[in-house]
C-alpha positions as CSV (number, residue, x, y, z in Angstrom):
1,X,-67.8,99.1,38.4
2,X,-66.6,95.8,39.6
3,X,-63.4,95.1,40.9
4,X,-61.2,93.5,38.3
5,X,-62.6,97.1,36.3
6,X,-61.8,99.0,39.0
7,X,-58.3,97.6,39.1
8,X,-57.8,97.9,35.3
9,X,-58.5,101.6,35.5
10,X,-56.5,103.1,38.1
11,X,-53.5,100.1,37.8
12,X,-51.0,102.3,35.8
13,X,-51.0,104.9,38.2
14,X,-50.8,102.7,41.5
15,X,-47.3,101.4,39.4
16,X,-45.9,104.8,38.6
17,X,-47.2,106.1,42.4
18,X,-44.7,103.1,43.6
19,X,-41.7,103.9,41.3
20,X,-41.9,107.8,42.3
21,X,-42.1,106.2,46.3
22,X,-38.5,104.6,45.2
23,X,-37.3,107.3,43.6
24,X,-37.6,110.0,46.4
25,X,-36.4,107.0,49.2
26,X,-33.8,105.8,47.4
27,X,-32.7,109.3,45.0
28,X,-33.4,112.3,46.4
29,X,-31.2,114.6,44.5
30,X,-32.8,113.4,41.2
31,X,-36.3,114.5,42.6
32,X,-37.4,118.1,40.9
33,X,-40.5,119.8,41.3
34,X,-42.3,118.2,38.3
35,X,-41.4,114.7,39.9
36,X,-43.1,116.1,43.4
37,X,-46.5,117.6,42.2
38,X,-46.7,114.2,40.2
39,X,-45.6,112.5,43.3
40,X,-48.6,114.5,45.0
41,X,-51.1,114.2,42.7
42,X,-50.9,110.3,42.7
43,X,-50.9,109.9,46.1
44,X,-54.2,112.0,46.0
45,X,-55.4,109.8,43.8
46,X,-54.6,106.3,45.5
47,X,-56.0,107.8,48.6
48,X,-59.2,108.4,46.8
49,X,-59.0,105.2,45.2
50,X,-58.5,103.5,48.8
51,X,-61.2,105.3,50.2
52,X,-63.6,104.0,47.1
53,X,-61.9,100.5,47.9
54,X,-62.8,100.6,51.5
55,X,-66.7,101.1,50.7
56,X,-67.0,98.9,47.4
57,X,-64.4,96.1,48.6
58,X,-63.6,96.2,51.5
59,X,-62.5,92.4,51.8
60,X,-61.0,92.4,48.6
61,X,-57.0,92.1,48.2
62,X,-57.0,95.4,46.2
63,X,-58.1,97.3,49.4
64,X,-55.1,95.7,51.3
65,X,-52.7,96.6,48.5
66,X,-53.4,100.4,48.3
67,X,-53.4,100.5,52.2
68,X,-50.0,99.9,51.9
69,X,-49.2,102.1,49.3
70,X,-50.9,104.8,50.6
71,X,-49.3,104.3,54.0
72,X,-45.9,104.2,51.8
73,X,-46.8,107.2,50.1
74,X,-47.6,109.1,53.5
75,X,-44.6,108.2,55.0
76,X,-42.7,109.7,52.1
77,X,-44.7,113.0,52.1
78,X,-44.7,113.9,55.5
79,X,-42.3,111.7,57.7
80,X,-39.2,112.0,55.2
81,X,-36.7,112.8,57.4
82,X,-37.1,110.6,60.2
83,X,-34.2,108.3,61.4
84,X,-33.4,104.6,60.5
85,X,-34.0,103.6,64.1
86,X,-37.1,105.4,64.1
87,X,-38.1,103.6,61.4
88,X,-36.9,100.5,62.5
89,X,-39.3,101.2,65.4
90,X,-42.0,102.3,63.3
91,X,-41.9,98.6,61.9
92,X,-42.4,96.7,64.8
93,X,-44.8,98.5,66.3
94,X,-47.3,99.4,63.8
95,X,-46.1,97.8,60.3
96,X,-45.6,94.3,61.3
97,X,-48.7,94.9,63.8
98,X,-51.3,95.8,60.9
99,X,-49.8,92.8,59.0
100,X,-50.3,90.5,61.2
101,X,-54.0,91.8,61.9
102,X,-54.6,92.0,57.7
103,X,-53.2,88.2,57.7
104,X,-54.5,86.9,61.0
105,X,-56.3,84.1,59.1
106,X,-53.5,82.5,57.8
107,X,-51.7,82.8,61.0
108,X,-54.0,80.9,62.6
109,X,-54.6,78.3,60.1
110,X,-50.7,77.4,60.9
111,X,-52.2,77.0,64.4
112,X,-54.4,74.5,63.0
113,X,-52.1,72.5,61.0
114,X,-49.7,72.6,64.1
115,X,-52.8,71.3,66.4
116,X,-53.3,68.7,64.0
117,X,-50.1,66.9,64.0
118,X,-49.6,67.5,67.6
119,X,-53.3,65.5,68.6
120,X,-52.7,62.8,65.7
121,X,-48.8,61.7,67.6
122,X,-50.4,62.1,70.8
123,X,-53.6,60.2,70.4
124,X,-51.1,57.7,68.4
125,X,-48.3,57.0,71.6
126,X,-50.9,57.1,74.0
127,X,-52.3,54.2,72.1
128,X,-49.3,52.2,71.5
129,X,-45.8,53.7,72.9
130,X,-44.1,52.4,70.6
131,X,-45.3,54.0,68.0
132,X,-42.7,57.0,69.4
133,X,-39.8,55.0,67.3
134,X,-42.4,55.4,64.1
135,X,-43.5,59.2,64.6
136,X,-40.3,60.9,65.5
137,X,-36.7,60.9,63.9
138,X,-34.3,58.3,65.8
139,X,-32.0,60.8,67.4
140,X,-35.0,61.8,69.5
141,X,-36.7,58.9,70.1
142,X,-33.8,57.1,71.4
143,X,-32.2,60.2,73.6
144,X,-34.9,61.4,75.4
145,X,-35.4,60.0,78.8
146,X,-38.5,61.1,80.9
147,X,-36.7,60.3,83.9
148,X,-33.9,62.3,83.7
149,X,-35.7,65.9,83.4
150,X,-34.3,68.8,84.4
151,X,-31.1,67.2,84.2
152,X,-29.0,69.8,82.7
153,X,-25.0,68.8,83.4
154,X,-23.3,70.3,81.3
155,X,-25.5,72.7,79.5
156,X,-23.6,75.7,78.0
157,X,-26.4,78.4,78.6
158,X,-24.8,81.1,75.8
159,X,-23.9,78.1,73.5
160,X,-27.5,76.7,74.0
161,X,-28.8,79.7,73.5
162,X,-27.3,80.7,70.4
163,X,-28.0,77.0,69.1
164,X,-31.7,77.1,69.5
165,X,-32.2,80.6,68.4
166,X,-30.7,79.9,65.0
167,X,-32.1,76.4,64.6
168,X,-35.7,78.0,65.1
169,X,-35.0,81.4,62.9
170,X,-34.3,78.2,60.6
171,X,-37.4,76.5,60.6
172,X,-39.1,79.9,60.7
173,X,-37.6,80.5,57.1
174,X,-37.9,77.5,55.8
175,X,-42.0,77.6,56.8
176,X,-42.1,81.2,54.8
177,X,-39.8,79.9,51.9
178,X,-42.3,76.9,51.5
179,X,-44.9,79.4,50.5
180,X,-43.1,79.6,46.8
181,X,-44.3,75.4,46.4
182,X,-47.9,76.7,46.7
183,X,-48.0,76.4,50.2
184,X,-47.5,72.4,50.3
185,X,-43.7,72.2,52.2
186,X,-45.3,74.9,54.7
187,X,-48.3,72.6,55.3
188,X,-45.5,69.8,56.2
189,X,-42.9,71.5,58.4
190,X,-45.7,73.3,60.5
191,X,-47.6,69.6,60.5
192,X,-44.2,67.9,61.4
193,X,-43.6,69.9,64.3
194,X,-46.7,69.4,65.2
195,X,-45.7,65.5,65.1
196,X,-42.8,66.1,67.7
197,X,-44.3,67.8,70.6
198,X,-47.7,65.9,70.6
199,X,-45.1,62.7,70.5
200,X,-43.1,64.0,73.4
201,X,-45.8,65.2,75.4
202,X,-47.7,61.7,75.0
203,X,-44.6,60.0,76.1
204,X,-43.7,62.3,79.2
205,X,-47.5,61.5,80.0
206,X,-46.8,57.9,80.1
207,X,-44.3,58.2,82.3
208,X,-46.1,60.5,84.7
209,X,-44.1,63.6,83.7
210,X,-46.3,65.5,82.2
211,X,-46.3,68.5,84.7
212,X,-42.4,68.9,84.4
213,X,-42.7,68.5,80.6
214,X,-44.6,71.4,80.3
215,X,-42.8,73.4,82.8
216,X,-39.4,72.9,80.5
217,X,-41.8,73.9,76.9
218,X,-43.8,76.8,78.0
219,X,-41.4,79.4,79.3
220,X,-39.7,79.6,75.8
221,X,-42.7,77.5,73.8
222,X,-45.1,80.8,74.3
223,X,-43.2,83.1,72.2
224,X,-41.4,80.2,70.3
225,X,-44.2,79.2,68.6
226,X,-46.3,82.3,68.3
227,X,-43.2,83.5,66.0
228,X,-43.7,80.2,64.0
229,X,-47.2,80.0,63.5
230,X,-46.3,83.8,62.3
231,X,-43.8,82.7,59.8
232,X,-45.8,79.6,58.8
233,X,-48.9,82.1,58.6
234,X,-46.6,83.9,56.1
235,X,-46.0,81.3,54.1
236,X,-49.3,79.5,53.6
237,X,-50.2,83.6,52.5
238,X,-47.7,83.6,49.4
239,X,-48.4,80.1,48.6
240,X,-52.6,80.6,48.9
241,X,-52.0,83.9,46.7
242,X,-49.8,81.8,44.1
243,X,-53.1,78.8,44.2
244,X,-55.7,81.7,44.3
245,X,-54.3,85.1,42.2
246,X,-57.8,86.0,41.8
247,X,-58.1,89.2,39.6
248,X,-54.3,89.3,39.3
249,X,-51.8,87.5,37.8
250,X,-49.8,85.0,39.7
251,X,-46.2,86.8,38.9
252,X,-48.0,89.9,41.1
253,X,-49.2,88.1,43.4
254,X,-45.9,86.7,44.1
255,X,-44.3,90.0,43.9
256,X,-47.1,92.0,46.4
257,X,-47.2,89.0,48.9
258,X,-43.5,87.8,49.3
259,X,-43.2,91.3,50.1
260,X,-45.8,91.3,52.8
261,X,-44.6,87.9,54.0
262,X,-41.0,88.8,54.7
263,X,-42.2,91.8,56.6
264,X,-44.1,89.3,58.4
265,X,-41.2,87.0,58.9
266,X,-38.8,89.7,59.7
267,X,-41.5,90.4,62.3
268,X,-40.6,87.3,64.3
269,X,-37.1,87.9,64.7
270,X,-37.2,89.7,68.1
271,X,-39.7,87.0,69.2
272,X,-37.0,83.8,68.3
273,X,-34.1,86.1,70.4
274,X,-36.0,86.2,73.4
275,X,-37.6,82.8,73.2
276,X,-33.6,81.7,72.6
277,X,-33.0,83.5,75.8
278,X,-35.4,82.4,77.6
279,X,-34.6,78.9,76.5
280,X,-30.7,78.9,77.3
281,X,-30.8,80.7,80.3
282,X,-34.0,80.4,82.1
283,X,-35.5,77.3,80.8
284,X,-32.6,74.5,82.3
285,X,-32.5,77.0,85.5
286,X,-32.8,74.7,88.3
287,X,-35.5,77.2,89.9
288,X,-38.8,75.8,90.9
289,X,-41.5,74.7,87.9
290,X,-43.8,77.2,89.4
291,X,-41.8,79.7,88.2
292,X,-40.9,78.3,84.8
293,X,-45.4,78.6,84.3
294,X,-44.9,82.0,86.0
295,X,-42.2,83.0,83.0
296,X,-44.4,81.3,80.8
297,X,-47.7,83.6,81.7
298,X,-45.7,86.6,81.7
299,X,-44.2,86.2,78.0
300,X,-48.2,85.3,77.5
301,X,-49.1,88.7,79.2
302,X,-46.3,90.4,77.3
303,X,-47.5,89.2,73.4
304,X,-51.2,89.9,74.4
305,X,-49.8,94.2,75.5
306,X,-47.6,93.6,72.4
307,X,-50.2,92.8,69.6
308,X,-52.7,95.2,71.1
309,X,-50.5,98.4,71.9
310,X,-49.1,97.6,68.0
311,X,-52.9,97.9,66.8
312,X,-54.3,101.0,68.4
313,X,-50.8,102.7,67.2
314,X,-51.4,101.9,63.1
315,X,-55.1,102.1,63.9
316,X,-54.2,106.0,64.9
317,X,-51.7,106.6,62.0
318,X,-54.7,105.1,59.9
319,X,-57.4,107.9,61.1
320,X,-59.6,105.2,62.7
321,X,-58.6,106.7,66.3
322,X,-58.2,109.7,67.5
């Protein structure tokens, strides 16, 4: 049996195993005990089916899909009861952690296209720096100022703050919603950012800055961008499933993977808060740069526990640990 057979075969019940998982979140009192040995006897089913999955195709997208069900179905069967803030826990520290593992690829090819942009500006301004008033838009090429670094008169810390954590939640969303054009507008924004801090960082280079350059980035930049190469990750997943259904139709596709994306974008929130902190309060501190890299190793330190704690957890709910 090959895959687009195997998914042909079992499909129908994978759809009614998800409308029961509705039905006894969102309705309890309209459960009976018909609706729970169904209920039951489904989830038996897709766990057999994953575990066939898991042999047969294991890198396929079906295996990924009936993970989650499963997982779903689980949750509903045994863990029933348990609060919202426990399962606003459970979220971020195994669901959005065995997402970002499943979709680690498309994370890092936001790194990539991010890497991209960021070695074309600076190659380009170290070449000519005047190419700055080409690359990036006019409001920063004309108000930045190497020479006044660390200059921070009249910053507004819980202003600033609250500023840059909405305007990167922004771009975050914008990167994920650019999945629905295939992909192509998260390609640009995560290219175009790219553009502005290779730009900048060629230009504080010129200028002999480079050291406090990175000492103002880095603090916040760690976490800053890990959440946007997350989002971006995100989208370039809906938009590659929308290019590539595979066995599926593109209408599922969307359906399955703008699901799994805005779990993965939701993910990032946290991230964007503190990296907002971090930026309004600690970033224009006028404390030595030595401890702006020493902020910026510890939020490093921080996302490396974070990411590995969140996978030995959902690899133990999965059965792969003990």
């Amino acid at each position: 049996m090959n895959v687009k057979q195997f998914i042909k075969k079992h499909r129908d019940d994978w759809k009614q195993l998800e409308q029961l998982v509705t039905t006894m979140h969102k309705r309890k009192k309209d459960v009976t005990g018909s609706t729970i040995d169904q209920f039951y006897r489904l989830y038996q089913k897709a766990a057999q089916n994953l575990s066939y999955s898991q042999t047969y195709f294991p890198k396929e997208e079906v295996t990924v899909y009936l993970n989650g069900l499963v997982s779903k179905s689980h949750n509903v069967l045994y863990k029933d009861q348990i609060s919202s803030m426990h399962q606003v826990r459970h979220f971020f520290s195994t669901t959005f952690i065995r997402l970002l593992w499943e979709q680690w690829k498309f994370v890092v090819a936001a790194l990539v296209l991010f890497t991209i942009g960021a070695i074309g500006s600076y190659i380009s301004v170290l070449q000519d720096p005047q190419n700055m008033y080409a690359i990036l838009p006019p409001e920063i090429a004309y108000g930045v100022d190497p020479e006044a670094i660390g200059d921070n008169s009249g910053w507004d810390s819980s202003v600033m703050s609250a500023s840059i954590m909405t305007n990167n939640i922004q771009v975050a969303m914008l990167a994920f919603a650019g999945g629905i054009t295939f992909g192509l507008l998260t390609v640009y924004i995560l290219i175009y950012n790219g553009i502005i801090i290779g730009a900048l960082a060629a230009l504080f280079w010129t200028h002999g800055k480079t050291y406090e350059f990175w000492a103002y980035i880095v603090p916040h930049g760690m976490i800053e961008l890990t959440a946007i190469f997350i989002a971006g990750g995100a989208g370039l997943l809906m938009g590659y499933k929308l290019f590539v259904p595979g066995h599926l139709s593109r209408g599922y596709q969307l359906k399955v993977n703008a699901k799994r994306s805005v779990q993965l974008l939701l993910g990032t929130i946290p991230l964007f808060v503190i990296a907002g902190i971090i930026e309004g309060f600690i970033t224009p501190a006028p404390i030595p740069l030595e401890a702006k890299y020493f902020v910026a190793f510890a939020t490093v330190l921080g996302l490396i526990f974070y990411f590995i704690i969140g996978k030995r957890l959902f690899l133990k709910e999965s059965g792969v640990l003990e």
